[in-house]
C-alpha atoms as a printed R data frame, in Angstrom:
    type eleno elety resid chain resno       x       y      z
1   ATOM     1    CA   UNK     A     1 102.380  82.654 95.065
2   ATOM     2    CA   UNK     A     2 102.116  86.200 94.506
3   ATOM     3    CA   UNK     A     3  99.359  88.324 96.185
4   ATOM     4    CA   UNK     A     4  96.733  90.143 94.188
5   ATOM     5    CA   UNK     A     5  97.145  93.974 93.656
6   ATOM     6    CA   UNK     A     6  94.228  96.160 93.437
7   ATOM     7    CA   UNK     A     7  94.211 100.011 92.770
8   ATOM     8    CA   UNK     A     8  93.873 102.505 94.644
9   ATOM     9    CA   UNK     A     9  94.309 106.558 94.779
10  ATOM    10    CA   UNK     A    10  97.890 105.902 95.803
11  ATOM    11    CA   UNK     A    11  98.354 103.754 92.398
12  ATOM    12    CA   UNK     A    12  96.284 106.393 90.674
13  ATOM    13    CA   UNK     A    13  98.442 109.532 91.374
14  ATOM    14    CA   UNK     A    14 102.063 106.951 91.277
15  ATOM    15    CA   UNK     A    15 100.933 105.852 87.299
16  ATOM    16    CA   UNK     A    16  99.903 109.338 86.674
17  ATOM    17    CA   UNK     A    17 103.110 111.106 88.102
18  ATOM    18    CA   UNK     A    18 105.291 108.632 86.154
19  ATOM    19    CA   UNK     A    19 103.483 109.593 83.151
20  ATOM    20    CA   UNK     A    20 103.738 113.328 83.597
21  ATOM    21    CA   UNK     A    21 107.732 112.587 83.289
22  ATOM    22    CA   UNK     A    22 107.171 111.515 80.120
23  ATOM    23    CA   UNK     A    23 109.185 113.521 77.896
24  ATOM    24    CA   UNK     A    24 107.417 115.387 74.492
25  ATOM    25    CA   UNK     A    25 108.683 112.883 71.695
26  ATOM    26    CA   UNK     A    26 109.285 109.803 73.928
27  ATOM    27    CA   UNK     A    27 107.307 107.325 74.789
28  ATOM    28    CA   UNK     A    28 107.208 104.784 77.987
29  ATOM    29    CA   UNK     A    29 105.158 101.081 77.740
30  ATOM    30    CA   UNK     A    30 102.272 100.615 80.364
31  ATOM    31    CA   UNK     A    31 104.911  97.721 81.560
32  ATOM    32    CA   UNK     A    32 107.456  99.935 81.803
33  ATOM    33    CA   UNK     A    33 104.989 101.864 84.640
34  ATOM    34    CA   UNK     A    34 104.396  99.163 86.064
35  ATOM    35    CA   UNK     A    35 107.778  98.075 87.008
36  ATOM    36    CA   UNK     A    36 108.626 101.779 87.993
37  ATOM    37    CA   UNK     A    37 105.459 102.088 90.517
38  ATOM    38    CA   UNK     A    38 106.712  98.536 92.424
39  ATOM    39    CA   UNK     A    39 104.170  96.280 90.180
40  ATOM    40    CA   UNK     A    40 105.002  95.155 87.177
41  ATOM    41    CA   UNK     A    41 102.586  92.092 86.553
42  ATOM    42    CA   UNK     A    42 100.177  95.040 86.526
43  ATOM    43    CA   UNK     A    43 100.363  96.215 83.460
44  ATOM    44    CA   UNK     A    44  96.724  96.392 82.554
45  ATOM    45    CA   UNK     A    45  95.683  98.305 85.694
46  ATOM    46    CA   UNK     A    46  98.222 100.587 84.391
47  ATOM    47    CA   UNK     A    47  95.770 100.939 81.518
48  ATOM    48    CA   UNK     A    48  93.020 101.585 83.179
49  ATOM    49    CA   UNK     A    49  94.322 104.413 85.195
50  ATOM    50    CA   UNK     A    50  95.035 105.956 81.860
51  ATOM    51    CA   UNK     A    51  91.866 105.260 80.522
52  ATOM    52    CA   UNK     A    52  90.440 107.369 83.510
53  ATOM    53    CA   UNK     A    53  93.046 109.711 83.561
54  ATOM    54    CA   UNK     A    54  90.794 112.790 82.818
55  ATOM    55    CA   UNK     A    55  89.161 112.434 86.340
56  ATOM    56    CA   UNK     A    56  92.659 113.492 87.411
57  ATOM    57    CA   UNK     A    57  93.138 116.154 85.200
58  ATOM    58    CA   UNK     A    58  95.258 117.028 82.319
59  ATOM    59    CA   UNK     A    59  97.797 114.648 81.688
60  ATOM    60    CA   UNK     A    60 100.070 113.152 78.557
61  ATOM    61    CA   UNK     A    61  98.726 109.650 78.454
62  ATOM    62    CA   UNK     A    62  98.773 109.511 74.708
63  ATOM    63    CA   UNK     A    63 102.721 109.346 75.414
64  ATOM    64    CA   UNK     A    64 102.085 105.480 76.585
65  ATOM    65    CA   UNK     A    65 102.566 102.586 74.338
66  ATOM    66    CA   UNK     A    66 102.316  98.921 74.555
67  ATOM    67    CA   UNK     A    67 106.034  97.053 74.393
68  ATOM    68    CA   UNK     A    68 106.086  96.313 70.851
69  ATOM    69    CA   UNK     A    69 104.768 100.188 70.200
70  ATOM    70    CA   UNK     A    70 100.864  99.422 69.814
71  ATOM    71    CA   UNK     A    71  98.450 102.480 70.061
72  ATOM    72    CA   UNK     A    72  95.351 102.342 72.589
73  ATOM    73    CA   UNK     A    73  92.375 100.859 70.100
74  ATOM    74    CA   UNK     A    74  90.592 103.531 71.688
75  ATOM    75    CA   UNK     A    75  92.806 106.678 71.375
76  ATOM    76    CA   UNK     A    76  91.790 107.947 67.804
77  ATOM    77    CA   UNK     A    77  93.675 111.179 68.227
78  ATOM    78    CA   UNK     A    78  97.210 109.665 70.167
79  ATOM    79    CA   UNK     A    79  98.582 109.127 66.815
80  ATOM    80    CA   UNK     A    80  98.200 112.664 65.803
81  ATOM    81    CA   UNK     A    81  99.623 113.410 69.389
82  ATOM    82    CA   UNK     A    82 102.767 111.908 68.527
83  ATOM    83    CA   UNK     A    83 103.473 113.022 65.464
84  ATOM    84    CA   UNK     A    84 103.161 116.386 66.655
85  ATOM    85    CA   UNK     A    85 105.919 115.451 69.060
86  ATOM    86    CA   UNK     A    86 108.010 114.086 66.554
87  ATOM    87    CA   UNK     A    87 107.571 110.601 67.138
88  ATOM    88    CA   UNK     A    88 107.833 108.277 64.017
89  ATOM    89    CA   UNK     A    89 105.879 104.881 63.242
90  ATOM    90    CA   UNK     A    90 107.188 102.205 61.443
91  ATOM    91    CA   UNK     A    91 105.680 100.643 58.179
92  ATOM    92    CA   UNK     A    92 103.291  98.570 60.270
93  ATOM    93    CA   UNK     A    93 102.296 101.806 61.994
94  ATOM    94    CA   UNK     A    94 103.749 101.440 65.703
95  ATOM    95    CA   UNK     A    95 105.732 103.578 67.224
96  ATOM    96    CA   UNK     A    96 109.962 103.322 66.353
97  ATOM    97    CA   UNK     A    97 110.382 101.872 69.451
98  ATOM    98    CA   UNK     A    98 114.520 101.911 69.141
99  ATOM    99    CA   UNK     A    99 114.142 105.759 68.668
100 ATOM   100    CA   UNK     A   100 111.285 107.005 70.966
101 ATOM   101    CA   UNK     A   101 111.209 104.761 73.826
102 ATOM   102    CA   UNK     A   102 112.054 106.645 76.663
103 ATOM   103    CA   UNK     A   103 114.209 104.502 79.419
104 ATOM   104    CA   UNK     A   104 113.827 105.669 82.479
């Protein structure tokens, strides 16, 4: 059986320094952060760092997708974001995931 993880500051500033890596016109998956900070069931705390992440300061969370290339329901302006990275969508309006995922 596998233990319950719960967050903490040193989850806080791992998710957030993984996300600062994130390159302008890439994006990463909140799995993908998961896996790279040791916890990759974790997915969804990985979202709620991000949706927190302004108590940290300044950081490029709108760069984070879900794996098929999903935008946060509540991110209005990460679309926008993107674009003016370069990112593309497809028809169904998720991000090209072939072209703009960034593998670590």
């Amino acid at each position: 059986m596998s233990q319950s993880f719960h967050m903490d500051e040193a989850f806080v500033f791992l998710v957030l320094s993984i996300v600062d890596e994130i390159p302008p016109g890439f994006v990463m998956t909140y799995g993908d952060i998961a896996r790279l900070c040791g916890h990759e069931r974790n997915s969804r705390l990985v979202g709620k760092v991000l949706s927190r992440a302004d108590l940290y300061g300044t950081h490029p969370c709108h760069r984070v997708v879900n794996h098929e290339g999903r935008l946060a329901p509540d991110f209005p302006e990460q679309r926008r974001l993107l674009s003016e990275e370069g990112v593309r969508f497809t028809k169904r309006g998720l991000v090209d995931m072939k072209r703009f995922h960034f593998k670590e």
